[in-house]
GUDREN-717789 format. One record per atom (N, C-alpha, C): atom name; x, y, z. Coordinates in steps of 0.001 Angstrom, whole numbers, plus 500000, padded with zeros to 6 digits. Example, Ala and Ser with C-alpha at 12.3 -4.5 7.8 and 13.67 -1.06 7.14 Angstrom:
// residues 2
+----+--------+--------+--------+
!  a !      X !      Y !      Z !
+----+--------+--------+--------+
!  N ! 513190 ! 494310 ! 507800 !
! CA ! 512300 ! 495500 ! 507800 !
!  C ! 513200 ! 496700 ! 507800 !
!  N ! 512850 ! 497750 ! 507080 !
! CA ! 513670 ! 498940 ! 507140 !
!  C ! 512900 ! 500030 ! 507870 !
+----+--------+--------+--------+
***
This chain:
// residues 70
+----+--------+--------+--------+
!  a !      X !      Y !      Z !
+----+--------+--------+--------+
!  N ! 269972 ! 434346 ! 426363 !
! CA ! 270554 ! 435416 ! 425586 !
!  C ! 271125 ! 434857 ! 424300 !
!  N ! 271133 ! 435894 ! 423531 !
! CA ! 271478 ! 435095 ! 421914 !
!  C ! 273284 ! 435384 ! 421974 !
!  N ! 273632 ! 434950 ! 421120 !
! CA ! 275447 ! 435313 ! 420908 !
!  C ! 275536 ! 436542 ! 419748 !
!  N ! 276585 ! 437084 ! 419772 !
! CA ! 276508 ! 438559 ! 419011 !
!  C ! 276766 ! 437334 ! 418240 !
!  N ! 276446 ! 438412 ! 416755 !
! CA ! 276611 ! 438522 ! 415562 !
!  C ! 277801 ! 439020 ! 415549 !
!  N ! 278913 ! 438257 ! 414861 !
! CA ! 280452 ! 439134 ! 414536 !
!  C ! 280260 ! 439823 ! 412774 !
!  N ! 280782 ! 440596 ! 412768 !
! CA ! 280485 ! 441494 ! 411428 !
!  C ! 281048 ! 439944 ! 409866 !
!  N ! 280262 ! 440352 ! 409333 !
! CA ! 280679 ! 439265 ! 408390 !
!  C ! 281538 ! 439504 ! 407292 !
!  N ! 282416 ! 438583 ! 406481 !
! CA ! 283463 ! 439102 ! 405367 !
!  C ! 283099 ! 440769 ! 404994 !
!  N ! 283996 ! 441482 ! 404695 !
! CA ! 283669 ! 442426 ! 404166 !
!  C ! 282784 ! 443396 ! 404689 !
!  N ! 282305 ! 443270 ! 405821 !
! CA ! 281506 ! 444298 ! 406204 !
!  C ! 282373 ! 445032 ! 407860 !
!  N ! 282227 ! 446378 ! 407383 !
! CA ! 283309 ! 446777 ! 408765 !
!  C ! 282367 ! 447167 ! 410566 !
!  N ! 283169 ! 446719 ! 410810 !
! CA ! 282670 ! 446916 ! 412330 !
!  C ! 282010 ! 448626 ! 412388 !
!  N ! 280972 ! 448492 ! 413180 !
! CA ! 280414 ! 449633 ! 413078 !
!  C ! 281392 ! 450471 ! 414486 !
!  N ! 281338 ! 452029 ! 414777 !
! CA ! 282128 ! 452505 ! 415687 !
!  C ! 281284 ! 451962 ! 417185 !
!  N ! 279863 ! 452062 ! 417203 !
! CA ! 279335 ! 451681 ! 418302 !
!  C ! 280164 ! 449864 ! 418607 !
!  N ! 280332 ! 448873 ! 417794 !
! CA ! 281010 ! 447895 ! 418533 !
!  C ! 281950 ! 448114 ! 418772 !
!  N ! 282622 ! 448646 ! 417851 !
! CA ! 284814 ! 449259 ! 418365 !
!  C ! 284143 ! 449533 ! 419942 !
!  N ! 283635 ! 450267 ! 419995 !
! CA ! 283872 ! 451197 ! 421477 !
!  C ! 283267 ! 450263 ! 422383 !
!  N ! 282560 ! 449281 ! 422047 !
! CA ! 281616 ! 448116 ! 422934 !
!  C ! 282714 ! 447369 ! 423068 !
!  N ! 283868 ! 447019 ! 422345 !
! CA ! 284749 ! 445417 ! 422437 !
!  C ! 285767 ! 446407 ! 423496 !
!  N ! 286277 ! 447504 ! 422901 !
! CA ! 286986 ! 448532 ! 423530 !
!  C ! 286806 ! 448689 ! 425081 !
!  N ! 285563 ! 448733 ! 425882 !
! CA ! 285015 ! 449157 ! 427031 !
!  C ! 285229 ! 447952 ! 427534 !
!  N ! 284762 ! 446698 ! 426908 !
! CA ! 285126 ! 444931 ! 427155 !
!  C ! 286411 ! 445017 ! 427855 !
!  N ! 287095 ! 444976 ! 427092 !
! CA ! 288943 ! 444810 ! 426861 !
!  C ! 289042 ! 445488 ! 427876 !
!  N ! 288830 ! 447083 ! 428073 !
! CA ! 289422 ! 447855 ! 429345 !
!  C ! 289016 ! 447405 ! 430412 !
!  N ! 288056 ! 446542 ! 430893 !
! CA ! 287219 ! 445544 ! 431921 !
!  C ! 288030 ! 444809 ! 431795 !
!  N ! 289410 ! 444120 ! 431083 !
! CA ! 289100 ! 442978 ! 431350 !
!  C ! 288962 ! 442186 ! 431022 !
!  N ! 287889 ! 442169 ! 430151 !
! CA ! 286888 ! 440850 ! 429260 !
!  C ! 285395 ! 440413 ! 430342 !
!  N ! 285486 ! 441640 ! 431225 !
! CA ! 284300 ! 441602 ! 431899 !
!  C ! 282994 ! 442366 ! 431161 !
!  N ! 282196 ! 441904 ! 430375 !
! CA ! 280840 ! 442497 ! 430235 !
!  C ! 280186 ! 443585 ! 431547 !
!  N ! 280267 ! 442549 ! 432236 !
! CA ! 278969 ! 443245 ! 433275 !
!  C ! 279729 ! 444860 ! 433915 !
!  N ! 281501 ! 444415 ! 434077 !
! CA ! 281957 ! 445716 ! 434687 !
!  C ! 282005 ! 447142 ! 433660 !
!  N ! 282414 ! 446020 ! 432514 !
! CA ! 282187 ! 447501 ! 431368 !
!  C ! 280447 ! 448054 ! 431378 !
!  N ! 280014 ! 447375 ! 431516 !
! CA ! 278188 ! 448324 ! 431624 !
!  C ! 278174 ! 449234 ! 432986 !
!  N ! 278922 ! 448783 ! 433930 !
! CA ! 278413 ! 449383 ! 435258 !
!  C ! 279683 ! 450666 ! 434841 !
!  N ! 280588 ! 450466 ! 434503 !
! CA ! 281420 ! 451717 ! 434175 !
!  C ! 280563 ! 452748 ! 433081 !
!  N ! 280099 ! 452216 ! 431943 !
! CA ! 279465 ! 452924 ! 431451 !
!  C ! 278640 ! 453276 ! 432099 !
!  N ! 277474 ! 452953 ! 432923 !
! CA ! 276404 ! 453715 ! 433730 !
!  C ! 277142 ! 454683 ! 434702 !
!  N ! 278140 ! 454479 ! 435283 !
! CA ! 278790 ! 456048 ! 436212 !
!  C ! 279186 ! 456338 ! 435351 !
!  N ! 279599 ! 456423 ! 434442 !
! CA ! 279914 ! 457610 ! 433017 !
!  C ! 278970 ! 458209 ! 432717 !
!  N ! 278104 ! 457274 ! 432304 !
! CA ! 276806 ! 458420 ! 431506 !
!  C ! 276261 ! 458964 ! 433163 !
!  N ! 276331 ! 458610 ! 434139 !
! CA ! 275317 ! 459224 ! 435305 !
!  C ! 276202 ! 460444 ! 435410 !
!  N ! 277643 ! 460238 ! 435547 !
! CA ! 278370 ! 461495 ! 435597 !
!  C ! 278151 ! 462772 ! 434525 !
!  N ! 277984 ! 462210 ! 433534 !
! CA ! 277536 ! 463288 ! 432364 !
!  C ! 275990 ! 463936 ! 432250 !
!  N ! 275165 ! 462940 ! 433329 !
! CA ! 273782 ! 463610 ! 433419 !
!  C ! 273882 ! 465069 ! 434231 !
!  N ! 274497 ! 464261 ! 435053 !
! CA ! 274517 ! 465462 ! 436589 !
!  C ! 275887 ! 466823 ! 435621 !
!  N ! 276906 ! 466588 ! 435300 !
! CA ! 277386 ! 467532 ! 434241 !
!  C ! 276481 ! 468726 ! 434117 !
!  N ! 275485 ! 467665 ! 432832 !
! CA ! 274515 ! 468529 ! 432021 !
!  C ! 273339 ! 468988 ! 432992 !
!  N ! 273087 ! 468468 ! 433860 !
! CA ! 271846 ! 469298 ! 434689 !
!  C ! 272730 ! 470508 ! 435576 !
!  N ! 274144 ! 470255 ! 435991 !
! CA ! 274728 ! 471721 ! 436213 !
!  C ! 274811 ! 472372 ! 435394 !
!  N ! 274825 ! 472212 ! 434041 !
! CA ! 275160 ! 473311 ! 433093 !
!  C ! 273743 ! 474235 ! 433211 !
!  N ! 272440 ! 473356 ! 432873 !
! CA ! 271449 ! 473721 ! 432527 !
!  C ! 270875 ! 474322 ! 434213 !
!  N ! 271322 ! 474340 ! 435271 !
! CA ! 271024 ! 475327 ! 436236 !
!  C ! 272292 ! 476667 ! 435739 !
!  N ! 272939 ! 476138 ! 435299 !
! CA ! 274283 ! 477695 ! 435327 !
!  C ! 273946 ! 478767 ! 434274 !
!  N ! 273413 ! 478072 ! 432932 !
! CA ! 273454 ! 478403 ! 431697 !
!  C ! 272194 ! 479313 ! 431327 !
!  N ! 272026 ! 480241 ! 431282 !
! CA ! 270368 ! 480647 ! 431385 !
!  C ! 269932 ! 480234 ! 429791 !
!  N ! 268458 ! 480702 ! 429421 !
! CA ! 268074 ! 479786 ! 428379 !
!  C ! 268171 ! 480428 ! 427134 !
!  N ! 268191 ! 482347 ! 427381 !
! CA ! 269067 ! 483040 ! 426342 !
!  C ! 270013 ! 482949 ! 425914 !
!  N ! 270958 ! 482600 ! 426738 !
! CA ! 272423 ! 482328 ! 426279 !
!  C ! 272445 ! 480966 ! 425828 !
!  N ! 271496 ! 480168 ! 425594 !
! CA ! 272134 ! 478627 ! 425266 !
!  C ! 271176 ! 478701 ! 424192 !
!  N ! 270758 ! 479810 ! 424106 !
! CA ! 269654 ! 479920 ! 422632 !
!  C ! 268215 ! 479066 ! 422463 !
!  N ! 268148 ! 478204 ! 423707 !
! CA ! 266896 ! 477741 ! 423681 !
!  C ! 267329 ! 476336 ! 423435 !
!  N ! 268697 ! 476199 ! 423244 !
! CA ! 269137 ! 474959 ! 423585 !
!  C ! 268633 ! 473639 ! 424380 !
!  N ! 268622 ! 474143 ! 425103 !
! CA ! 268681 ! 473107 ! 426810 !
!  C ! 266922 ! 473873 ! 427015 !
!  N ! 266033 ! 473343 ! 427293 !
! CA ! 264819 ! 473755 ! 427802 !
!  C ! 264672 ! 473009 ! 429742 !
!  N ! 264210 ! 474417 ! 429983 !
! CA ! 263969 ! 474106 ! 431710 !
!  C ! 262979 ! 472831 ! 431963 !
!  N ! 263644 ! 471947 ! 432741 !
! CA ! 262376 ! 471051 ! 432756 !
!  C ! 261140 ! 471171 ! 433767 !
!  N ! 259801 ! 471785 ! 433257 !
! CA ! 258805 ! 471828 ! 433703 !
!  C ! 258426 ! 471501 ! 435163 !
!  N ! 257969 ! 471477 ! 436320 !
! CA ! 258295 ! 470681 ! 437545 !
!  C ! 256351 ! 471069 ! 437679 !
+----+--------+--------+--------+
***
């Protein structure tokens, strides 16, 4: 694996690393636990959005959210 790149003089941290060193730090300084927290986050927000999109019909979300095909 390569070593990050730290932002160089003058150039500002983009928000995607804030929230990457951020997720770090709340781990800890554990990498691997901040990814596995992020994956039950985003898995929690899948299942969220697939309840919405059974609740939500497709008129009311304006065509938003499309049924997925089966």
């Amino acid at each position: 694996m390569t070593e990050p790149k730290p932002a160089t003089d003058g150039e500002a941290m983009s928000a995607l690393e804030i929230a990457a060193d951020e997720a770090i730090e709340a781990c800890g300084g554990d990498a691997r636990a901040a990814i596995i927290g992020l994956l039950v986050a985003n898995d929690f927000l899948e299942r969220e959005l697939e309840l919405t999109r059974v609740a939500v019909s497709s008129g009311f979300s304006r065509g938003w959210h499309r049924r997925k095909s089966e």
